[in-house]
N, C-alpha and C positions, 0 to 999 in steps of 0.2 A: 131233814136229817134229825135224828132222835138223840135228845139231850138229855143229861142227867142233871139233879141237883149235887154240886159239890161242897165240900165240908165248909164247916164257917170260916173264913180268914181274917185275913190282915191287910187292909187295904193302904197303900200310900199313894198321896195323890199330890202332882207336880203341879205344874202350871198348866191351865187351864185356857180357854177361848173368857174372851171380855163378855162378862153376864151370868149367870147363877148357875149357869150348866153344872159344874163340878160341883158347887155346894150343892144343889139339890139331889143331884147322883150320891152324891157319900150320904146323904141324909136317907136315900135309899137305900142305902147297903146299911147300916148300922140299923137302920128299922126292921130288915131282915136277919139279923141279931149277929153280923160280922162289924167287927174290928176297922174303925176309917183315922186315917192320920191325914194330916195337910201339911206342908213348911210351903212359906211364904217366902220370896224373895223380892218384894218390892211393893210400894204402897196399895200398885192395883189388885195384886194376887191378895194381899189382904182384904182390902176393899170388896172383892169379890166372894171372898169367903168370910162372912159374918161369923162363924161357931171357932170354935176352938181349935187352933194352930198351932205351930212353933214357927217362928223366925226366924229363916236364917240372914245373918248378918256378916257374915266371914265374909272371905276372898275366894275366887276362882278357885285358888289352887289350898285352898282347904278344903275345899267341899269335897273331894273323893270322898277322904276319911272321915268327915264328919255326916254323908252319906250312908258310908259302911258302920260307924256307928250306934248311928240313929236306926238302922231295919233290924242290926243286931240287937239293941236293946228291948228294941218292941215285936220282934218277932215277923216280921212285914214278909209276906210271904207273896204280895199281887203289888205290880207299879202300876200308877194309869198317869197317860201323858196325853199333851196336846199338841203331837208332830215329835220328830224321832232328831230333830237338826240342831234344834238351840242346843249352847253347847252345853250350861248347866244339865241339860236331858241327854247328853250323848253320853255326857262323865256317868251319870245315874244307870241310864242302859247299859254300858260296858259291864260295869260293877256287879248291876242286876243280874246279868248274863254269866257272869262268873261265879252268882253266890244261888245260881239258879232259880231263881224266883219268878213268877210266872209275868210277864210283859203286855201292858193294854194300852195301844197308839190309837190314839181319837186323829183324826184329822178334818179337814171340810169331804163330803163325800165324795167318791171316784165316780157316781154319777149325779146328777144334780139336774132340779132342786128336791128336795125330802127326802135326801137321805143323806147320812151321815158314814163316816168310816171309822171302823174298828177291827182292827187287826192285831194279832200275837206277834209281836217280837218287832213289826217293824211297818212303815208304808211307804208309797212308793218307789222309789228306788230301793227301798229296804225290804221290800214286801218278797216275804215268800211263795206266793201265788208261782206257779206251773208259770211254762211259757209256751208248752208244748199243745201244740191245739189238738190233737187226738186224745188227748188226759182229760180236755173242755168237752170234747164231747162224749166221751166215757163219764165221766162224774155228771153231766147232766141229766144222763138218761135215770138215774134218779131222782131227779127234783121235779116240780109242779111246773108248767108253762108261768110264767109272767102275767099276770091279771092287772087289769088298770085298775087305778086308784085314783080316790079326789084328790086333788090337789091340795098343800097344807098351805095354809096363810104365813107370809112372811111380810119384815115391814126394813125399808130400806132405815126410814126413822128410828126404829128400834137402835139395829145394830149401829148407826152413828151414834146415840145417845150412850149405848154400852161404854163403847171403844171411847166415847166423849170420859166417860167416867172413870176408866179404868187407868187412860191416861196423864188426867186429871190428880189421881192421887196415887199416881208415879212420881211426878212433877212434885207435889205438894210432899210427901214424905222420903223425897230424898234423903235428907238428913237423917234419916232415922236405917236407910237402908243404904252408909256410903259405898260400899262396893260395887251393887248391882250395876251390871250392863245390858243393856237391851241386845237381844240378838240382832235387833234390826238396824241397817245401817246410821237412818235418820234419827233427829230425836224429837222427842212428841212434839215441840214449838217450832221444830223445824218443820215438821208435816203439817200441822195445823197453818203454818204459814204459805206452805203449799198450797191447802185447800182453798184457802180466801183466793188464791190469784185466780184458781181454776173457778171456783162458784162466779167470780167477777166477770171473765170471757165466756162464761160454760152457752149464753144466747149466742154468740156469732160462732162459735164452733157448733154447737146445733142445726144451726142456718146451713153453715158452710158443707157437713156431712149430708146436709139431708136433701141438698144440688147435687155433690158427687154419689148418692147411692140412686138418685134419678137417673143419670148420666149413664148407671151401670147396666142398668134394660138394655135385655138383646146381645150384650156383648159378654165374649167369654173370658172369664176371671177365677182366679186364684185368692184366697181369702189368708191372711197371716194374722193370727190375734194375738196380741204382744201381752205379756203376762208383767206380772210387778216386779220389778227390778230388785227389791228384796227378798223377793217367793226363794227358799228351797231347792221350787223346781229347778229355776235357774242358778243357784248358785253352787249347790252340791249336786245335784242331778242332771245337770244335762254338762257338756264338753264345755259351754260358754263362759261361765264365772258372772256375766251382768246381759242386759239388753242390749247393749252396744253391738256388743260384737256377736249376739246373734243376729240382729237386724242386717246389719253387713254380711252377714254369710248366705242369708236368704234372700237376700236383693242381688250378691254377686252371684249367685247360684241359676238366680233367672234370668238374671242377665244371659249368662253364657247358651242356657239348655230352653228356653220357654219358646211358645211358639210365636211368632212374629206380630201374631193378634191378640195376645194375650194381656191382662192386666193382675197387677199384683197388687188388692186391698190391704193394709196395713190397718188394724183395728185396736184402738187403744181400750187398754184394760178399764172397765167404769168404774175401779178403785184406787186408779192411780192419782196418786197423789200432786203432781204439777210441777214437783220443783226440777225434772228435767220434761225439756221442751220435748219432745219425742217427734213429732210432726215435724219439726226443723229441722232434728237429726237425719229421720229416715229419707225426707227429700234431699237431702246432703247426699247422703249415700246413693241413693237412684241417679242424681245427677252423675256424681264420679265412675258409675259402672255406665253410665250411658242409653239411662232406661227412663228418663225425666218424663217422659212424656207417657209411660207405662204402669209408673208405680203413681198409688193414690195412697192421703191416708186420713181417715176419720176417726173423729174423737165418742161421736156418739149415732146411736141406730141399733136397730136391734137384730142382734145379732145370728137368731135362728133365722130371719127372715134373708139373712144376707148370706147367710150359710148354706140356705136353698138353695138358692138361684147359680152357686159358683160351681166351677168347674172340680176344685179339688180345694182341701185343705189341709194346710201344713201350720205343725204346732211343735211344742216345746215336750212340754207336757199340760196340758191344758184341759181342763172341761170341756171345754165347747170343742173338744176333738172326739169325747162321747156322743153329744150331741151330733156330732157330722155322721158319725158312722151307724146314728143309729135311723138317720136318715138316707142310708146306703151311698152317703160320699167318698170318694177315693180319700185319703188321709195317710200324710206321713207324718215321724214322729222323730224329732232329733234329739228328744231327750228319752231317762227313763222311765218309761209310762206301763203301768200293769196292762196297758190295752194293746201294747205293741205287739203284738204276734201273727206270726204269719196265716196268711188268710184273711186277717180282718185289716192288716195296715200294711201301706209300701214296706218294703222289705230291702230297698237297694239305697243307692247313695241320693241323697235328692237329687240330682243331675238327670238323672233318668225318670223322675215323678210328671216335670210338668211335659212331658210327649207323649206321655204313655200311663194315664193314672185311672187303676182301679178299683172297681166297686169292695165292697167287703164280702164276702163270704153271708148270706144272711140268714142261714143254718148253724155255722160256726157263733157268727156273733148273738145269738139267740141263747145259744151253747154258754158261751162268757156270759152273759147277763146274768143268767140266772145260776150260775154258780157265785159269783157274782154277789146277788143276793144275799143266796145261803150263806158262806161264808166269812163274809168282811164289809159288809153292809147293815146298818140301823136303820129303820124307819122313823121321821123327825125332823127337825128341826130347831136351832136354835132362838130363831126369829119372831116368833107370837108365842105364844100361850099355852094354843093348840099343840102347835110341833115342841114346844121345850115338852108339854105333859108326854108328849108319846115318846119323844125321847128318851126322856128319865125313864119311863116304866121299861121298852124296849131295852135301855142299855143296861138297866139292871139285871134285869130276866137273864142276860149273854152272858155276863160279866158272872152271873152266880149259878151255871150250869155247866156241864164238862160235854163236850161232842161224843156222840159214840168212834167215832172212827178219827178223834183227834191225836191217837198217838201215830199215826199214818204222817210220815212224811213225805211234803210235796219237793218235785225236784224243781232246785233253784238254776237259772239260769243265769252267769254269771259271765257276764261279755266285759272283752276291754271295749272300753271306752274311745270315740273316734278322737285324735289327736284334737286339742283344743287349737280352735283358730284365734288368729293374734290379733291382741286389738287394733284397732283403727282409731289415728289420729284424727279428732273433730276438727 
């Protein structure tokens, strides 16, 4: 798709991922002779951003207005954010939205690993991407088939060390920033306390996963990959509000409708943190619906290889539900996910998934990729060197050229939501 270069602006930039991403991005656009602002709201966003900021230090509920005006005085004509959900970014977005200024959502990418997501105004469940699969394969038939590429180096070390540092001088400059609230439920001593218990057991959970994914040869299974209990996905995007009560809705689900030989893998997220037992809940739950003997669940294994082998997979909204379908797996979807559309994902109530669960369309999903691509995808990575350099350079390129056919509005699909199911007493 043919881009233009647009006029020089005014960049503001929020909170960011743990690690230099954003400073180095703005150090790109002010090198390209646009306008970059930062405000900080906690020691790590500082931390992370070495150049020149401003502070904010207020309360929640001054920030509207001292949002509005801070882009009034400096003229801020572009937001760039890291997810659309914390709520300091929602109050900004609204605002943005209303003083019209142009909107840039980074998130982790909608495919993975090396690639990154950027989209106008919003992701995931905010995303205005089509839903309509004849629009996917109308807007494909102009773009380039999909070509492989090498793979970018990532390092799991890295990003602990970031996230080590970022919340490290959260912690340490509290006092300097007494209002701030973490969007996330836990807080950094509490996670960190988490981790030690998990790094402590992580060999007999090892052991213990890697007898039941032997056990799994030959027999047919259903894979559930449990996402963070903090994630977004879950807490504003899908009906659930926490893991809890998805985990019970998809265990009582199989219960009722699976086929008799069937087994349901529960796969723990490998950045979850420890401090709920999750393996003890979800065998809690198997037991009470009556399936003890059907539901399994593993803390670690790798997870493309266990995604092969299954019968179907069923997700929130999750990653590794790209991954299934791009391995032509049946896949439903109970949250909202850009991928859910008809043709490439179950389309009914999961009661009907696991008797009858099909392939994806592999025309269609070909179609989505590479739109896909085009549209709201960076090439990159956060995690080495390599992928931050292609990043920066890629996300600036985006960030600092105009679509030809971007005053085209895509139609949003705007569904209610399935009634939230209620939680369950542990």
């Amino acid at each position: 798709m043919k881009h233009r270069p647009i006029d020089r602006r005014v960049f503001l930039f929020l909170q960011g991922p743990p690690g230099p991403f954003f400073a180095r991005l703005g150090a790109a656009l002010a090198g390209a002779g646009h306008r970059v602002h930062r405000i900080n709201f906690n020691g790590g966003d500082r931390f992370s951003w070495p150049g020149r900021a401003t502070n904010y230090r207020g309360t929640a509920e001054e920030w509207p207005r001292f949002f509005e005006e801070f882009t009034t005085r400096h003229g801020v004509t572009d937001l760039v954010l890291f997810g659309d959900c914390r709520p300091l970014h929602r109050a900004a977005h609204g605002l943005a939205t209303i003083n019209r200024l142009s909107i840039h959502v980074f998130e982790e990418g909608y495919i993975r690993p090396d690639w990154v997501t950027l989209e106008a105004d919003g992701v995931n469940g905010h995303s205005t991407l089509s839903r309509d699969p004849e629009w996917y394969l109308q807007a494909a038939r102009a773009l380039p088939p999909i070509r492989p590429q090498a793979p970018i180096a990532a390092s799991f070390a890295r990003r602990a060390r970031e996230a080590y540092d970022y919340y490290q001088a959260c912690v340490l400059e509290r006092g300097y920033f007494p209002h701030y609230r973490s969007h996330r439920p836990n807080s950094a001593i509490g996670e960190g306390f988490g981790w030690l218990i998990r790094l402590a057991t992580r060999k007999r959970a090892r052991e213990r996963s890697q007898r039941i994914i032997a056990d799994l040869a030959g027999q047919p299974y259903f894979v559930f990959p449990l996402q963070l209990d903090s994630d977004h996905q879950i807490r504003v995007h899908s009906p659930f509000g926490n893991m809890r009560v998805a985990i019970d809705y998809v265990v009582a689900s199989f219960s009722r409708r699976a086929p008799a030989d069937a087994i349901l893998v529960l796969k723990e997220h490998p950045l979850d943190n420890g401090l709920i037992n999750w393996r003890r809940y979800a065998l809690q739950r198997a037991a009470h619906h009556g399936v003890a003997q059907r539901v399994v669940y593993i803390e670690d294994g790798d997870i493309e290889s266990l995604v092969s082998g299954a019968r179907g997979l069923v997700t929130i909204n999750s990653t590794t539900g790209t991954l299934a379908l791009a391995a032509g797996m049946p896949t439903a979807v109970l949250g909202q996910a850009v991928y859910d559309i008809a043709g490439i994902t179950h389309q009914g109530p999961l009661d009907t998934f696991w008797a009858n669960p099909r392939r994806p369309d592999p025309r269609l999903w070909d179609a989505f990729c590479r739109v896909l691509l085009d549209r709201c995808l960076i090439r990159g990575g956060f995690l080495s060197d390599e992928g931050l350099d292609l990043l920066v350079e890629n996300a600036a390129a985006r960030l600092t050229t105009k679509r030809a056919d971007e005053v085209v509005e895509l139609p949003l699909r705007i569904s209610a939501p399935a009634a939230a199911p209620q939680p369950v007493a542990s």
